[in-house]
C-alpha positions in Angstrom: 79.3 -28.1 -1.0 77.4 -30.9 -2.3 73.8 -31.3 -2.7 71.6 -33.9 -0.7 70.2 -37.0 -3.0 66.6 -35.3 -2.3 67.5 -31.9 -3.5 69.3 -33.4 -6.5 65.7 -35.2 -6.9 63.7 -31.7 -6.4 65.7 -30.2 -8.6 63.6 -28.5 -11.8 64.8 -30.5 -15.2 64.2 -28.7 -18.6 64.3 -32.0 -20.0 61.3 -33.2 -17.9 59.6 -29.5 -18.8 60.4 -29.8 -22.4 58.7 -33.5 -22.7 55.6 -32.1 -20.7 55.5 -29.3 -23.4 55.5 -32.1 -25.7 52.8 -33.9 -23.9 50.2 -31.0 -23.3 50.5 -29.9 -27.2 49.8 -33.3 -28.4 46.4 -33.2 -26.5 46.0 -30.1 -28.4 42.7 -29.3 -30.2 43.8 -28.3 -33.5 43.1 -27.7 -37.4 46.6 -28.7 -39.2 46.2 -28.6 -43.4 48.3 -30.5 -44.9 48.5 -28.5 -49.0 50.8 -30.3 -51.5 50.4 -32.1 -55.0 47.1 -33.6 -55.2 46.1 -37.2 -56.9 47.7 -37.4 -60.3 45.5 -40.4 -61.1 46.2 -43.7 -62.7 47.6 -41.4 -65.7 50.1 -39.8 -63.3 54.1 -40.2 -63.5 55.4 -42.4 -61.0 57.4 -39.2 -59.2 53.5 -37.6 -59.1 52.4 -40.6 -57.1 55.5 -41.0 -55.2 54.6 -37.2 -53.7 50.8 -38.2 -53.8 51.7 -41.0 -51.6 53.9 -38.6 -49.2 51.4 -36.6 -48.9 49.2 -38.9 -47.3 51.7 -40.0 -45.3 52.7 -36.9 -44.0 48.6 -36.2 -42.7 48.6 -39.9 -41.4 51.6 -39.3 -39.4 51.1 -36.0 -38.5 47.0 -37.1 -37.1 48.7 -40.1 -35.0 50.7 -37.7 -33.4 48.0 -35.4 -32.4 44.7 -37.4 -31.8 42.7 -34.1 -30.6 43.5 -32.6 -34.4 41.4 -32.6 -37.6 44.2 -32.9 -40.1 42.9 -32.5 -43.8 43.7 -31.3 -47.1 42.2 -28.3 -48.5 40.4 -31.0 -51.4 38.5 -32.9 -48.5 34.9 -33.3 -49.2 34.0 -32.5 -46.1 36.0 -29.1 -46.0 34.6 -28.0 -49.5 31.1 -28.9 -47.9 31.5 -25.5 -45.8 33.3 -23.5 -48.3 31.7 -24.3 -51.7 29.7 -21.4 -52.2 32.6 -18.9 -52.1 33.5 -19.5 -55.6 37.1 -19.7 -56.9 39.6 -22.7 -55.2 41.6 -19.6 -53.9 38.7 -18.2 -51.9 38.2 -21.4 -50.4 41.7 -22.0 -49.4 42.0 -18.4 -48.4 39.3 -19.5 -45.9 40.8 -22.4 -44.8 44.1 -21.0 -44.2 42.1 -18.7 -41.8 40.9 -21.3 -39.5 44.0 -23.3 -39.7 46.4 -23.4 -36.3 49.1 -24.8 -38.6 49.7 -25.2 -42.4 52.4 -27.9 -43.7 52.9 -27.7 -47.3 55.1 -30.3 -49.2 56.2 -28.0 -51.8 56.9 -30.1 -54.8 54.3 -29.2 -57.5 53.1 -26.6 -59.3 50.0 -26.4 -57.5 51.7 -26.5 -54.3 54.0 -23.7 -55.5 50.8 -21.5 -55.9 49.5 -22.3 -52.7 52.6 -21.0 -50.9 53.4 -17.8 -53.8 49.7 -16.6 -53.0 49.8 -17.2 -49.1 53.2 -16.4 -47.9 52.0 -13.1 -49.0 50.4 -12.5 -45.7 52.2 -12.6 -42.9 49.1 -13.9 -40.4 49.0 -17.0 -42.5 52.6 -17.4 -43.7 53.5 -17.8 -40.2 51.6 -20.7 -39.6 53.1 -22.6 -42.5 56.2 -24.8 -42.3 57.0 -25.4 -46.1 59.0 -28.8 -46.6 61.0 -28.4 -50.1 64.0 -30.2 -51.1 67.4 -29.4 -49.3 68.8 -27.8 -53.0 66.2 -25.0 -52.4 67.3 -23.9 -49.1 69.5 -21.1 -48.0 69.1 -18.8 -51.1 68.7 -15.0 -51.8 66.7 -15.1 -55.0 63.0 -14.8 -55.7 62.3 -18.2 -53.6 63.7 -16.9 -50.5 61.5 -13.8 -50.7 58.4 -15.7 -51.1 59.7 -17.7 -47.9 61.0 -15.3 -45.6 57.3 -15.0 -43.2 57.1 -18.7 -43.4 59.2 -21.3 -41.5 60.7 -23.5 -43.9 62.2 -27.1 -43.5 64.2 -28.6 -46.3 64.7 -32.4 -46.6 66.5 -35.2 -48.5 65.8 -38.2 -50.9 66.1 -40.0 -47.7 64.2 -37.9 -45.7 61.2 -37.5 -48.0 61.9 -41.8 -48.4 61.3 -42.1 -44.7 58.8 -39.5 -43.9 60.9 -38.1 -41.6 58.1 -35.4 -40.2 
């Protein structure tokens, strides 16, 4: 039997559900840290700045696609303003971790590797990191992949990282 043109048009649509989902999380009031390799200054190698650069990329981006968020780095003056009297830059990333609703980490330096070795470690916070790394580093059963397995983690190519494919 086939269906009228107006119950083909009533019909429910994931697609049209899926883009609303979209829609409504966009408008979203959220705090989204963005933790990777911080500035390495005039001094810096050119693959330093090159991550530097993707860095800020990746919190530009990620702000234009949700206007209601505060997206920051853990380093942003007005973040250490709250935080600055708990003493070490662990405590205070501890704390912002806490508060975060989402944690991206572009997992390319050594500071960024401490920043996910320490945190993963709890599974509250690891699960509200997505940890970008290089597509080499994915899928393996060593060390890494223990440190990883609370955390959702994306890897990505030359190309990828080129494009800021987010």
């Amino acid at each position: 039997m086939r269906r009228s043109s107006q119950e083909s048009s009533n019909r429910v649509r994931a697609g049209d559900r899926i883009a609303a989902l979209k829609v409504k999380a966009r408008q979203q009031q959220l705090v989204i840290l963005v933790w990777g390799p911080g500035d390495p200054g005039s001094g810096g190698s050119d693959l330093l700045r090159k991550y530097w650069q993707k860095r800020n990329q990746i919190r530009d981006n990620i702000a234009s696609l949700y206007p209601n968020a505060e997206v920051m780095f853990s380093e942003d003056p007005a973040l250490r303003e709250h935080t600055k009297g708990l003493g070490s830059t662990l405590d205070q990333e501890l704390l912002d971790a806490q508060i975060a609703d989402c944690i991206l980490v572009l997992d390319v330096s050594r500071g960024a590797h401490v920043e996910v070795d320490r945190f993963t470690s709890s599974p509250e916070i690891a699960a509200k990191m997505t940890i970008l790394i290089p597509d080499a580093y994915i899928g393996g059963t060593g060390l890494v992949s223990q440190v990883h397995r609370h955390a959702n983690v994306l890897g990505f190519s030359d190309e990828e990282l080129d494009r800021c494919e987010v």
